[in-house]
N, CA, C and O atoms as a GROMACS GRO file, in nm:
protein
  552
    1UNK      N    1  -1.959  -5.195  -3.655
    1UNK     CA    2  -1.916  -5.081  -3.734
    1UNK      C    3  -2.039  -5.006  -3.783
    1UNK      O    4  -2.140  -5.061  -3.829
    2UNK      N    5  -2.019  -4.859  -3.767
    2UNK     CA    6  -2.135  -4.805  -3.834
    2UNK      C    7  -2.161  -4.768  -4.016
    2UNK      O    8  -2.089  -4.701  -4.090
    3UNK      N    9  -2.258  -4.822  -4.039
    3UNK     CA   10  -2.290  -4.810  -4.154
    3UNK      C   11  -2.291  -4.628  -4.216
    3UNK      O   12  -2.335  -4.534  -4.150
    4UNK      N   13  -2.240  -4.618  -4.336
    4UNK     CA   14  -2.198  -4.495  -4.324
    4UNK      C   15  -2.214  -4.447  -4.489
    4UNK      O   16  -2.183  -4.343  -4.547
    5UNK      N   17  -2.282  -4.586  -4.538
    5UNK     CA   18  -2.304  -4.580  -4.655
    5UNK      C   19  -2.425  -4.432  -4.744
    5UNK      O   20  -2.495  -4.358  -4.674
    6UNK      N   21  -2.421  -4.424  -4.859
    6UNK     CA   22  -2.539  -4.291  -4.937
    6UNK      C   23  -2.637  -4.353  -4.887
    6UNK      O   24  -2.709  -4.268  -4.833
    7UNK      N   25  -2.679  -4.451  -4.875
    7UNK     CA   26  -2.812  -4.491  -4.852
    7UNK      C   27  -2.876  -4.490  -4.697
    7UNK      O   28  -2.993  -4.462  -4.674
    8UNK      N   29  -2.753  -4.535  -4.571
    8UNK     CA   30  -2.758  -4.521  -4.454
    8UNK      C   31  -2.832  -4.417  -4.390
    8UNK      O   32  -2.810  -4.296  -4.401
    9UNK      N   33  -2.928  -4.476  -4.316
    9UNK     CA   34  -3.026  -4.322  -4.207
    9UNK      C   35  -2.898  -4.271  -4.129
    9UNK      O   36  -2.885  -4.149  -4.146
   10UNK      N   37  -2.807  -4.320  -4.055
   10UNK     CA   38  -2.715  -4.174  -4.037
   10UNK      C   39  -2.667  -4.090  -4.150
   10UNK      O   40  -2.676  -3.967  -4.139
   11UNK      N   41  -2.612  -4.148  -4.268
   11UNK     CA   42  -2.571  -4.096  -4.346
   11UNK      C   43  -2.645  -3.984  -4.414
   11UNK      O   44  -2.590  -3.882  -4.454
   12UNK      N   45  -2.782  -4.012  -4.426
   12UNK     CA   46  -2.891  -3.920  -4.462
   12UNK      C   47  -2.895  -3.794  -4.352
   12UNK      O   48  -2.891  -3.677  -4.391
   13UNK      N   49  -2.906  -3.840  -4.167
   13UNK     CA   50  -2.938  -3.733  -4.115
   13UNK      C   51  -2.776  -3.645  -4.091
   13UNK      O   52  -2.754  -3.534  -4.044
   14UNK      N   53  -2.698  -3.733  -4.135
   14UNK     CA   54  -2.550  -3.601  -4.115
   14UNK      C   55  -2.518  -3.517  -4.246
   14UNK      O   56  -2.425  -3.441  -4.274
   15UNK      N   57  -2.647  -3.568  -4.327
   15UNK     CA   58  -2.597  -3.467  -4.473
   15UNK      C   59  -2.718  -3.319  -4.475
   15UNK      O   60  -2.750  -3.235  -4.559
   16UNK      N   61  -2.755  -3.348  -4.333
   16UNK     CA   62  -2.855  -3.235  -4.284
   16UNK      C   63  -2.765  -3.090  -4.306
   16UNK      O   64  -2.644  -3.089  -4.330
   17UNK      N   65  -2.838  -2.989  -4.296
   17UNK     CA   66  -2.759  -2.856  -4.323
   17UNK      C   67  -2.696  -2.816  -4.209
   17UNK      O   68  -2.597  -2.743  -4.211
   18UNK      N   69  -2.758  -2.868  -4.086
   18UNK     CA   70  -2.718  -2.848  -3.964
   18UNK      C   71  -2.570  -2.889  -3.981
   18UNK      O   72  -2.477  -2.825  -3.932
   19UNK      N   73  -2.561  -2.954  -4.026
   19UNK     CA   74  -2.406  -3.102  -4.005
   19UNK      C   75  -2.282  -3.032  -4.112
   19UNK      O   76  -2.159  -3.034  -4.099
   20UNK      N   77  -2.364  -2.974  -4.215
   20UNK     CA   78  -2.240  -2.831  -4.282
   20UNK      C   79  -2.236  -2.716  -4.238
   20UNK      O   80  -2.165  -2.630  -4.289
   21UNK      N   81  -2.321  -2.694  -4.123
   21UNK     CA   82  -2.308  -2.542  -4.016
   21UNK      C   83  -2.210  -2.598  -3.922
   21UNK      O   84  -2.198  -2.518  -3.829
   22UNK      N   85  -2.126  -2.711  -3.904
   22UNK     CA   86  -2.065  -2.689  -3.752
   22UNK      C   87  -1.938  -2.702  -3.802
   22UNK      O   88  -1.855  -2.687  -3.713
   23UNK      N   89  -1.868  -2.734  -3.958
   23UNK     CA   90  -1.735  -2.692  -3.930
   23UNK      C   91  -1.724  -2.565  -3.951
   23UNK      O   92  -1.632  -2.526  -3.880
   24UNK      N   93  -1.775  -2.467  -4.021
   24UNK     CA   94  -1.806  -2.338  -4.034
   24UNK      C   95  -1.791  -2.236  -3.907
   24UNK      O   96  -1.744  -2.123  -3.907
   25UNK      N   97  -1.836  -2.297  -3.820
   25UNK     CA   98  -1.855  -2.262  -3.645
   25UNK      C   99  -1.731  -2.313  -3.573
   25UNK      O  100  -1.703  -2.260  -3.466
   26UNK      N  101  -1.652  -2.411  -3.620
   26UNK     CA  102  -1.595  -2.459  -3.529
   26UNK      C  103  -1.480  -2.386  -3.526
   26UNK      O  104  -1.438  -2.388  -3.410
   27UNK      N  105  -1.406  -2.322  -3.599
   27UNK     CA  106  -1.300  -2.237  -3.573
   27UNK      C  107  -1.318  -2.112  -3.495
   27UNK      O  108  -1.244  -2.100  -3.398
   28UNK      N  109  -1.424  -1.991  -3.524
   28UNK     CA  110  -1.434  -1.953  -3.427
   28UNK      C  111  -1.484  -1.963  -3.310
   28UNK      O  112  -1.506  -1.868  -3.234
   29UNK      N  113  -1.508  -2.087  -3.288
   29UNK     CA  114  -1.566  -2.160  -3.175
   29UNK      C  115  -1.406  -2.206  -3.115
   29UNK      O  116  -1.359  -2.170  -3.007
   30UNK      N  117  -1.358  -2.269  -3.190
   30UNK     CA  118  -1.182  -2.308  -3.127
   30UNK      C  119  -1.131  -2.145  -3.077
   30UNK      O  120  -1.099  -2.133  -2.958
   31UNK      N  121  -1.126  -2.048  -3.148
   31UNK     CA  122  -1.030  -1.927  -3.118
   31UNK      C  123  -1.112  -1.821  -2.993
   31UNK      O  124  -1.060  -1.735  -2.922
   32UNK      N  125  -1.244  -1.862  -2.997
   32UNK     CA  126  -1.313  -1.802  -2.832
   32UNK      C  127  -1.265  -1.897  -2.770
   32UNK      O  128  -1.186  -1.861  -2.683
   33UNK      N  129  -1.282  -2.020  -2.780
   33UNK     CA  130  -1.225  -2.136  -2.595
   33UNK      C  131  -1.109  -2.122  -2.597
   33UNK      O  132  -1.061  -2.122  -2.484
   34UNK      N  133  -0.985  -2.101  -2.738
   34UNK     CA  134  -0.865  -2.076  -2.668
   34UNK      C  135  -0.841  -1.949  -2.560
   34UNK      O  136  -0.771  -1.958  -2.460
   35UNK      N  137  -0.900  -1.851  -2.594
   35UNK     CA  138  -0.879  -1.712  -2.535
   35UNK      C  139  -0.945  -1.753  -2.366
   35UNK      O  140  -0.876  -1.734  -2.266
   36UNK      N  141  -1.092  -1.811  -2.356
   36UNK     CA  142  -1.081  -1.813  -2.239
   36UNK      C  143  -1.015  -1.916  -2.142
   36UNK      O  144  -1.003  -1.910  -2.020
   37UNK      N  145  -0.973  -2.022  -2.238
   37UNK     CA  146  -0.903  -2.110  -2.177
   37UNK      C  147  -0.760  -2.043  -2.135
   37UNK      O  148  -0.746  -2.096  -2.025
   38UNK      N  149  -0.660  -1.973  -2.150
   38UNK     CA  150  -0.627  -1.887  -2.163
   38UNK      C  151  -0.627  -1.812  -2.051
   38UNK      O  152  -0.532  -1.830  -1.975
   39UNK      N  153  -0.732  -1.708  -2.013
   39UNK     CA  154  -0.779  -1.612  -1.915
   39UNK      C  155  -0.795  -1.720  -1.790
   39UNK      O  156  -0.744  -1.696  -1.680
   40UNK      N  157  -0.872  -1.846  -1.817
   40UNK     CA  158  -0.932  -1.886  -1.660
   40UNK      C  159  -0.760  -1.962  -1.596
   40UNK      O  160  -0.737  -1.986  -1.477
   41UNK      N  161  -0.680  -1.982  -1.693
   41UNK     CA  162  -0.483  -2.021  -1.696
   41UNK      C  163  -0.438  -1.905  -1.601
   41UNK      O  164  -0.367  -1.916  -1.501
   42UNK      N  165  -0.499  -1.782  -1.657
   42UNK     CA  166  -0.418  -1.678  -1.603
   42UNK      C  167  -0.465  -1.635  -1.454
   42UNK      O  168  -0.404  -1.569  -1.370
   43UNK      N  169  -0.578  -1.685  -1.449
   43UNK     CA  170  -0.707  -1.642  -1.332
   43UNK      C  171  -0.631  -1.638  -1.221
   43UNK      O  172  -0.565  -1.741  -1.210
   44UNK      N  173  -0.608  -1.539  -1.112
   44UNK     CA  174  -0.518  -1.543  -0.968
   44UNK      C  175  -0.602  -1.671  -0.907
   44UNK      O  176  -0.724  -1.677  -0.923
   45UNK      N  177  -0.539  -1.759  -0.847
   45UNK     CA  178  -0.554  -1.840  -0.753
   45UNK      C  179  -0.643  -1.853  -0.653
   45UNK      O  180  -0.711  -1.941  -0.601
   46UNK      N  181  -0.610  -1.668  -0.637
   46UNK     CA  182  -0.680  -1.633  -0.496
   46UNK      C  183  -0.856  -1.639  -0.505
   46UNK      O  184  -0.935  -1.686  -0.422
   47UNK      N  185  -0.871  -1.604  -0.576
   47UNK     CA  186  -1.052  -1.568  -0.647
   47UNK      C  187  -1.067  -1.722  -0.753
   47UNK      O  188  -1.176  -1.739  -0.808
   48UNK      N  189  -0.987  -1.798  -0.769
   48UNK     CA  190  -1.049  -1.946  -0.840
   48UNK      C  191  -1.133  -2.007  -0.762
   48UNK      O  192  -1.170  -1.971  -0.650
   49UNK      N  193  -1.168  -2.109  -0.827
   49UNK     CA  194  -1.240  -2.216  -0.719
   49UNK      C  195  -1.153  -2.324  -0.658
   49UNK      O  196  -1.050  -2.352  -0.720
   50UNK      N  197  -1.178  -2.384  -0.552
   50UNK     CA  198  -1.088  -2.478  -0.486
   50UNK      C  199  -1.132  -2.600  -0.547
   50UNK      O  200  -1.250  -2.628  -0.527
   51UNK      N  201  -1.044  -2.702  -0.635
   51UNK     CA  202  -1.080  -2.816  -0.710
   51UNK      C  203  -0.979  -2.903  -0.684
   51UNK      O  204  -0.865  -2.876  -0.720
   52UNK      N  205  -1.016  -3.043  -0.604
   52UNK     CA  206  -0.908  -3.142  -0.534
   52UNK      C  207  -0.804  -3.179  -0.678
   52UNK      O  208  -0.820  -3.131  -0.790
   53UNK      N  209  -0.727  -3.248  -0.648
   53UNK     CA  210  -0.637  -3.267  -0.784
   53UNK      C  211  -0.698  -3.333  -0.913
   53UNK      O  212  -0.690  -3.295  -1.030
   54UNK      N  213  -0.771  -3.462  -0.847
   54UNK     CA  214  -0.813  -3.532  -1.004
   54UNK      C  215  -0.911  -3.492  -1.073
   54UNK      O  216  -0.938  -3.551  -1.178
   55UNK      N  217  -0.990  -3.377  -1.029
   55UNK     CA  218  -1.106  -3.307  -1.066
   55UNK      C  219  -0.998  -3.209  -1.154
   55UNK      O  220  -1.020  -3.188  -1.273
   56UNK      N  221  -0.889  -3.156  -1.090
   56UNK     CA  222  -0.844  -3.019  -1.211
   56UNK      C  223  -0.742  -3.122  -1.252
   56UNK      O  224  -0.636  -3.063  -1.273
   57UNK      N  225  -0.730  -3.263  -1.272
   57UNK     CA  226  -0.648  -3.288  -1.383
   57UNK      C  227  -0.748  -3.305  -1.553
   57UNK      O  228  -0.726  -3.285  -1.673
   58UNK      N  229  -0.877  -3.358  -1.456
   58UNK     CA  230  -1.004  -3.409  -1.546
   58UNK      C  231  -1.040  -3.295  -1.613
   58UNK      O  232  -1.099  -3.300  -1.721
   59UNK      N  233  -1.004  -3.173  -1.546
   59UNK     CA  234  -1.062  -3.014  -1.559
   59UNK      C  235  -0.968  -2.952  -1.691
   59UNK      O  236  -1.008  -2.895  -1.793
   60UNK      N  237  -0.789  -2.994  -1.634
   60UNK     CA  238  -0.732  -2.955  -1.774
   60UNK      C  239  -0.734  -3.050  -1.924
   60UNK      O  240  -0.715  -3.003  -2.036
   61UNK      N  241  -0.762  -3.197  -1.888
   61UNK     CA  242  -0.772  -3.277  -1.958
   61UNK      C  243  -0.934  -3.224  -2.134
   61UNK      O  244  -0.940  -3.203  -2.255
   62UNK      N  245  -1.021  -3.233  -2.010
   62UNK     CA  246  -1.066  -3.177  -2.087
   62UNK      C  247  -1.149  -3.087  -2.154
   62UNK      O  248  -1.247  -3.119  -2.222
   63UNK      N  249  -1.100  -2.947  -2.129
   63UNK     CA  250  -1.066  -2.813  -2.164
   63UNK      C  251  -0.944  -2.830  -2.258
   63UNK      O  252  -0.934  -2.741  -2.342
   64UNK      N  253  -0.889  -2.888  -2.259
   64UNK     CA  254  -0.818  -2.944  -2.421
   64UNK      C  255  -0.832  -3.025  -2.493
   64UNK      O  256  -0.749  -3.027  -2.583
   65UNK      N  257  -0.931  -3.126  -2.496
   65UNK     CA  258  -1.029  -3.212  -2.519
   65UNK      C  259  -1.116  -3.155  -2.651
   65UNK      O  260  -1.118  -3.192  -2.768
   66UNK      N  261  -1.186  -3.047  -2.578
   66UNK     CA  262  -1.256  -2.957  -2.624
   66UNK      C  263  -1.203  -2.886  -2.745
   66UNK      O  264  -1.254  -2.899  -2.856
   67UNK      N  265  -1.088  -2.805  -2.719
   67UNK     CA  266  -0.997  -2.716  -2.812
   67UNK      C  267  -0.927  -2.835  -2.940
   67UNK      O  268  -0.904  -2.814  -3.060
   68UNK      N  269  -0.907  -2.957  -2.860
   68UNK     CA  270  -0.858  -2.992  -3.020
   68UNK      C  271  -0.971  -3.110  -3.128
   68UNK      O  272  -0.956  -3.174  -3.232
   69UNK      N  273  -1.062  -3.093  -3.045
   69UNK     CA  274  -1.234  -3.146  -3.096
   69UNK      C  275  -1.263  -2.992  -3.189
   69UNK      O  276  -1.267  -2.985  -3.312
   70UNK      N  277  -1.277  -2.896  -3.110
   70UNK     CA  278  -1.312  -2.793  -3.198
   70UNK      C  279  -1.165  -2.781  -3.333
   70UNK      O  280  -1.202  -2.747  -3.445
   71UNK      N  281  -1.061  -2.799  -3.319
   71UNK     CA  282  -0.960  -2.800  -3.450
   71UNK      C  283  -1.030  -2.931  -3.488
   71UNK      O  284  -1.123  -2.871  -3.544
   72UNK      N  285  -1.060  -3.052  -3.504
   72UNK     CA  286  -1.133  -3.130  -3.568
   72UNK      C  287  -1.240  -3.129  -3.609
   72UNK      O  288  -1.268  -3.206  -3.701
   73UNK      N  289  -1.352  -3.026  -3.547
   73UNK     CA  290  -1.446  -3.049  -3.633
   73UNK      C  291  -1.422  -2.913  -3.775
   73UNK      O  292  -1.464  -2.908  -3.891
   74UNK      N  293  -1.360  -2.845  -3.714
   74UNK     CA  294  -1.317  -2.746  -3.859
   74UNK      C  295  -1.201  -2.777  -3.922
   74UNK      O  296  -1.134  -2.692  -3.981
   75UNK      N  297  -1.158  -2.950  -3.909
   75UNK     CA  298  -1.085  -2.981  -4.019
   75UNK      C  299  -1.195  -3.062  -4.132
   75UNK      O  300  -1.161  -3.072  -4.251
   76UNK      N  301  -1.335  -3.120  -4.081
   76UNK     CA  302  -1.386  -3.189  -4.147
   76UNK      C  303  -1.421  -3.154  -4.295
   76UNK      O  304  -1.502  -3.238  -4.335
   77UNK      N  305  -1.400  -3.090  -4.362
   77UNK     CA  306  -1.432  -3.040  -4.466
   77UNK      C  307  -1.270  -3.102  -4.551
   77UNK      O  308  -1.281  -3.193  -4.634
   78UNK      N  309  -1.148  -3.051  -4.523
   78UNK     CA  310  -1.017  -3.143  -4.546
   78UNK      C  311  -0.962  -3.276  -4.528
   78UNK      O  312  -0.853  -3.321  -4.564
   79UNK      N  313  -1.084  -3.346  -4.447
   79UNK     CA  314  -1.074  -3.443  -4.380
   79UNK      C  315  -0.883  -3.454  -4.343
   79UNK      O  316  -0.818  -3.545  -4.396
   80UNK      N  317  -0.829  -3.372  -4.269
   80UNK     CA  318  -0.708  -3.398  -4.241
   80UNK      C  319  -0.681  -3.291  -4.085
   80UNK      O  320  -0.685  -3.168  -4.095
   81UNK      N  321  -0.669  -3.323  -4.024
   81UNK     CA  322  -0.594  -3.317  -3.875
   81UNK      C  323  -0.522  -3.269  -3.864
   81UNK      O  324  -0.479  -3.328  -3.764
   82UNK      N  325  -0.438  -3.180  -3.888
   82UNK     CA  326  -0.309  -3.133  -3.812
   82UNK      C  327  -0.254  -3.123  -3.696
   82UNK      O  328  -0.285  -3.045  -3.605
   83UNK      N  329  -0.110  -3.261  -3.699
   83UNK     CA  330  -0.120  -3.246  -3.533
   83UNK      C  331  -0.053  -3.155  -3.492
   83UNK      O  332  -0.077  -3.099  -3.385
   84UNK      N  333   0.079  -3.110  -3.598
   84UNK     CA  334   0.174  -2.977  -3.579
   84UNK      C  335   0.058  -2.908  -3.482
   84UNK      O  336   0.089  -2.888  -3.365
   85UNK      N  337  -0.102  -2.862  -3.539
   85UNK     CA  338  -0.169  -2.745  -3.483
   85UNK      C  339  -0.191  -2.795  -3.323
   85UNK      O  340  -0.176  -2.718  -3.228
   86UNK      N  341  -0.225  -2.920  -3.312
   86UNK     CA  342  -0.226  -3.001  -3.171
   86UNK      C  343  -0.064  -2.977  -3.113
   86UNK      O  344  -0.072  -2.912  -3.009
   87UNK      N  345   0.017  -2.994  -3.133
   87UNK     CA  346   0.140  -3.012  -3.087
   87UNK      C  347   0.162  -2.791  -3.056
   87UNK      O  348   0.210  -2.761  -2.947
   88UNK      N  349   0.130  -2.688  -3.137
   88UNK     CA  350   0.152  -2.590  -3.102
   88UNK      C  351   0.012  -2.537  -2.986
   88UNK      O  352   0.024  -2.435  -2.918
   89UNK      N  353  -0.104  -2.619  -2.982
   89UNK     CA  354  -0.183  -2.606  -2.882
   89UNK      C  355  -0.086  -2.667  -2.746
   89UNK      O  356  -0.080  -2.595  -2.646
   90UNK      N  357  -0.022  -2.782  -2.745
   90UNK     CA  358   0.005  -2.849  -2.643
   90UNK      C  359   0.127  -2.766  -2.571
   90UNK      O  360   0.161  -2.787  -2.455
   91UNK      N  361   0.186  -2.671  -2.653
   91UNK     CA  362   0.296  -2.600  -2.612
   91UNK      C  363   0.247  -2.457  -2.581
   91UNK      O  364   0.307  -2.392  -2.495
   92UNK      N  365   0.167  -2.418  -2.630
   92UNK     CA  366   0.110  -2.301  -2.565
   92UNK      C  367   0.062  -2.319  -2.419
   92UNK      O  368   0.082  -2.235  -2.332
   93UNK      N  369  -0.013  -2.451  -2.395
   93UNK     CA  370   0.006  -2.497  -2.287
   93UNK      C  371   0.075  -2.531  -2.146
   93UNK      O  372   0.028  -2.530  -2.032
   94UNK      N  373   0.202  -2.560  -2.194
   94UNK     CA  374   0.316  -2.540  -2.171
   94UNK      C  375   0.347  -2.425  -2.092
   94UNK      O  376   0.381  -2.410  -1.974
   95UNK      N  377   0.320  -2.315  -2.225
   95UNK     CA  378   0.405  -2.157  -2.207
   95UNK      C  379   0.285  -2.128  -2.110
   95UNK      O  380   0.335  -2.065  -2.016
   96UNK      N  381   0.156  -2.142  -2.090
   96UNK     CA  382   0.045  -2.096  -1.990
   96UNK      C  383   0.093  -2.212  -1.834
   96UNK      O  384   0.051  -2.166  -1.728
   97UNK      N  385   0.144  -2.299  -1.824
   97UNK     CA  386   0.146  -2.328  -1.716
   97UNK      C  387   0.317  -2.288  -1.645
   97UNK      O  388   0.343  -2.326  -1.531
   98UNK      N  389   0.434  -2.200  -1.737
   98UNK     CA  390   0.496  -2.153  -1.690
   98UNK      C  391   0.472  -2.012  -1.684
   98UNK      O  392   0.567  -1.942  -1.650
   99UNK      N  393   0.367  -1.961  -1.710
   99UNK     CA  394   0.370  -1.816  -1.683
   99UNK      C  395   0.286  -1.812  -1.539
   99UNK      O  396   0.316  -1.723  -1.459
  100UNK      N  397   0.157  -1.932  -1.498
  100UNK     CA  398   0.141  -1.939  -1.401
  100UNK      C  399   0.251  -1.895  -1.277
  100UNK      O  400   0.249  -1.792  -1.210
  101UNK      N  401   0.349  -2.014  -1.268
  101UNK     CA  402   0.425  -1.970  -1.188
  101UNK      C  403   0.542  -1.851  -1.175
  101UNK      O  404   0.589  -1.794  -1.077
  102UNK      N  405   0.562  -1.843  -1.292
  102UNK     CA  406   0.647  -1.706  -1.284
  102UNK      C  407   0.534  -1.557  -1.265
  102UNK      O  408   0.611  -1.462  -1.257
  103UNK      N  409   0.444  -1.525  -1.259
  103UNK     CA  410   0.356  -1.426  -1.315
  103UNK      C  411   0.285  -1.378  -1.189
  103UNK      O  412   0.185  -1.307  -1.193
  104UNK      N  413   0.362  -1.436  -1.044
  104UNK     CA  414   0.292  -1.392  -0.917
  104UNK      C  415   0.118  -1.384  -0.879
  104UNK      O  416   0.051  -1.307  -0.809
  105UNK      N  417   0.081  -1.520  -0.974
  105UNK     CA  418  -0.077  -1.504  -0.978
  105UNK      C  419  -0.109  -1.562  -0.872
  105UNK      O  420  -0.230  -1.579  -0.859
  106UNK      N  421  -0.003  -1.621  -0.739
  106UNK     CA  422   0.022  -1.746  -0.614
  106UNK      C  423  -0.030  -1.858  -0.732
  106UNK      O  424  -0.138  -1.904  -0.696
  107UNK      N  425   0.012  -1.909  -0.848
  107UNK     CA  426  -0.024  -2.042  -0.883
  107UNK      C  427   0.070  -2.095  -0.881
  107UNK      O  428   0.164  -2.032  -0.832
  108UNK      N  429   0.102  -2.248  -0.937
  108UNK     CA  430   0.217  -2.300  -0.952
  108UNK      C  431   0.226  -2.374  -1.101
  108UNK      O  432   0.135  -2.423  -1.168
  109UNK      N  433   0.363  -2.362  -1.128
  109UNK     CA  434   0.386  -2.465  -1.275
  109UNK      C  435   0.358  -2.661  -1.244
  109UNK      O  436   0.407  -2.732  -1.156
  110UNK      N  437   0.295  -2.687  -1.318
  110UNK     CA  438   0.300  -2.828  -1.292
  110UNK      C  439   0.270  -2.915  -1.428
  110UNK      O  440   0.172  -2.911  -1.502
  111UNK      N  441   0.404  -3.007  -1.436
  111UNK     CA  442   0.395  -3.113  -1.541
  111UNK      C  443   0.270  -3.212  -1.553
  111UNK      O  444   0.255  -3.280  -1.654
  112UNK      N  445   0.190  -3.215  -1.456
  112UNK     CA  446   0.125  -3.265  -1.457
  112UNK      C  447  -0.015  -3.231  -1.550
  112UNK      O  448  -0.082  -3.304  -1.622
  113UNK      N  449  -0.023  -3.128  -1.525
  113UNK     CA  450  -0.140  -3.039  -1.576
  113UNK      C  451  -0.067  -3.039  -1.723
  113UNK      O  452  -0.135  -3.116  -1.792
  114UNK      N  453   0.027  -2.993  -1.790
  114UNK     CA  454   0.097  -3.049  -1.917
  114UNK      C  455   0.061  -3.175  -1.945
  114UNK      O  456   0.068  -3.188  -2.067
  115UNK      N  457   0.031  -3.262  -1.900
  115UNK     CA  458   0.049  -3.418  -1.897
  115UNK      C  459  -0.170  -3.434  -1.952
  115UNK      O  460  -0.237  -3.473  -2.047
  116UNK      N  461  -0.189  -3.380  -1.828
  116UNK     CA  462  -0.360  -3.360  -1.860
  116UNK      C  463  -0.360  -3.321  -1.995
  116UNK      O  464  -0.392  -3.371  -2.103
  117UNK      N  465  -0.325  -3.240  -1.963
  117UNK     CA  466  -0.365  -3.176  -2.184
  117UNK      C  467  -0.321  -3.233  -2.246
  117UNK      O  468  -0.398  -3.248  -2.341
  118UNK      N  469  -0.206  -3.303  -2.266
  118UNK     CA  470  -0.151  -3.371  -2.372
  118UNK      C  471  -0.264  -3.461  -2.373
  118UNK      O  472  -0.309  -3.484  -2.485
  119UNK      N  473  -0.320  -3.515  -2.280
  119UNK     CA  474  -0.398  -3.629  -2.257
  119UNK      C  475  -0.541  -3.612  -2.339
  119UNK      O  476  -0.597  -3.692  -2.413
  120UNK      N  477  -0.587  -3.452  -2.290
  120UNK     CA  478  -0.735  -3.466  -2.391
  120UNK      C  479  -0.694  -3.422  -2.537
  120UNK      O  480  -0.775  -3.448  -2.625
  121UNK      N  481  -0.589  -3.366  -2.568
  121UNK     CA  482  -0.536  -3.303  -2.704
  121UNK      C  483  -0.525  -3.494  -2.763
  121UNK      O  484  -0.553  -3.524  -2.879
  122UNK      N  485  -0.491  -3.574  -2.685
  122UNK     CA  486  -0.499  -3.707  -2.777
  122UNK      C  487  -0.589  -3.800  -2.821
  122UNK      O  488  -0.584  -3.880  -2.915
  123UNK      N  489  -0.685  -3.773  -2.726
  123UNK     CA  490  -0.828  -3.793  -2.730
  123UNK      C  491  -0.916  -3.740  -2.819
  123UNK      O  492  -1.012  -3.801  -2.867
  124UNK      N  493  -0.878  -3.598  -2.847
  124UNK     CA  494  -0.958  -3.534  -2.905
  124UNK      C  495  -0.910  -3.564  -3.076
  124UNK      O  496  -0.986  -3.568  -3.173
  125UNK      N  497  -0.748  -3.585  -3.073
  125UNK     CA  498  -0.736  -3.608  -3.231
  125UNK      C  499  -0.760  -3.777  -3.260
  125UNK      O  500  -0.753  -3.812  -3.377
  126UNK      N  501  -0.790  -3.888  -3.150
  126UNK     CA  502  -0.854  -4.017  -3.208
  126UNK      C  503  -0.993  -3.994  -3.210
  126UNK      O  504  -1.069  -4.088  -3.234
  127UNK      N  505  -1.048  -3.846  -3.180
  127UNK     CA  506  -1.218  -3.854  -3.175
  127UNK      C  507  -1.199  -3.796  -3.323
  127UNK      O  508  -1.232  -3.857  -3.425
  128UNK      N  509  -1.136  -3.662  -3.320
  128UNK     CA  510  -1.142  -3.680  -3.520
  128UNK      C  511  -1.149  -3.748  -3.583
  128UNK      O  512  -1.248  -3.756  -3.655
  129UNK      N  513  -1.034  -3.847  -3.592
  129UNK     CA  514  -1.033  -3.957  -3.687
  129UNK      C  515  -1.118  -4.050  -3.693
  129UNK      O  516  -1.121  -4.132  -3.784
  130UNK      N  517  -1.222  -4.048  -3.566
  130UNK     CA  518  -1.333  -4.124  -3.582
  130UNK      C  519  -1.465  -4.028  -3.629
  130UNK      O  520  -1.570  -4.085  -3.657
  131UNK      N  521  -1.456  -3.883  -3.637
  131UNK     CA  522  -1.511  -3.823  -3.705
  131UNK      C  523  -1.528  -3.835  -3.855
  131UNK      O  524  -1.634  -3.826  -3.916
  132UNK      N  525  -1.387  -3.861  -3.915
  132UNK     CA  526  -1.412  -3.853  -4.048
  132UNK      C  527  -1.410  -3.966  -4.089
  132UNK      O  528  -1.416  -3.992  -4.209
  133UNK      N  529  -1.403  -4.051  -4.000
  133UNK     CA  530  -1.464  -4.178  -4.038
  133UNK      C  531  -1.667  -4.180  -4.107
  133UNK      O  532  -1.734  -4.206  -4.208
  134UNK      N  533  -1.682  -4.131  -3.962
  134UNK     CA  534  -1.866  -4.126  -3.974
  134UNK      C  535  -1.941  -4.012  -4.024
  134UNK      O  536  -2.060  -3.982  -4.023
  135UNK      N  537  -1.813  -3.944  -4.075
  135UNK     CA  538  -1.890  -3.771  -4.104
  135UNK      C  539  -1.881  -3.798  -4.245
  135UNK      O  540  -1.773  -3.831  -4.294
  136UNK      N  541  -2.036  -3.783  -4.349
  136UNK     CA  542  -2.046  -3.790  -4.499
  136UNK      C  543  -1.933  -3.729  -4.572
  136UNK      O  544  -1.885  -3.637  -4.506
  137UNK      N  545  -1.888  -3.743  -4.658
  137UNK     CA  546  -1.820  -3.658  -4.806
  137UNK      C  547  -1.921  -3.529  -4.815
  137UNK      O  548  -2.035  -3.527  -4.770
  138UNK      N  549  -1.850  -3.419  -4.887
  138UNK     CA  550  -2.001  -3.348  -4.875
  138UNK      C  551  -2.037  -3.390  -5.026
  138UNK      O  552  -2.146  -3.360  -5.075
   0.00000   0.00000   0.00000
């Protein structure tokens, strides 16, 4: 277990100023990767890159990974998570992999790729909670 105590050398170097600049950052850091996460969803098919399946499951996994790491690190200040906000990320998700297929971009809808995200969106909220485990009080 990491020591996490006032006295602890991590504890000292995460009470750096750097370490109260990144939840500050992290929201609009979450609301740019949603938008392009988003755009590269909407991207025609035709002009993507060709990526075998477990590479774009790893690819949607985590690219939502990311998005609900960035809602965690700009919860650290509340130390509290919202998964409602995870659960309306995971459904926007959703609504982006049925507009794929309805939206004549030649892509297709797939549960699977739903399944990926749910996957790093869960990852990303047990990496919070191990955030505010090791992240100081301010």
């Amino acid at each position: 277990m990491t020591d996490t105590s006032p006295d602890s050398g991590l504890a000292q170097i995460m009470r750096h100023r750097v370490f109260r600049i990144i939840p500050a950052l992290a929201r609009p850091t979450f609301w740019i990767a949603l938008l392009a996460v988003t755009a590269l969803s909407l991207w025609p098919s035709d002009s993507a890159p060709s990526i075998s399946i477990w590479s774009d499951k790893i690819s949607h996994a985590l690219a939502y990974f990311v998005l609900g790491l960035l809602l965690a690190l700009g919860s650290i200040l509340t130390r509290k998570i919202h998964p409602i906000r995870l659960g309306f990320i995971l459904i926007w998700s959703a609504v982006l992999e049925l507009m794929q297929g309805a939206s004549g971009l030649n892509r297709t809808t797939s549960l699977l790729d739903i399944l990926a995200n749910g996957t790093g969106l869960t990852l990303a909220y047990l990496g919070g909670l191990l955030l505010f485990v090791i992240w100081p009080r301010s």
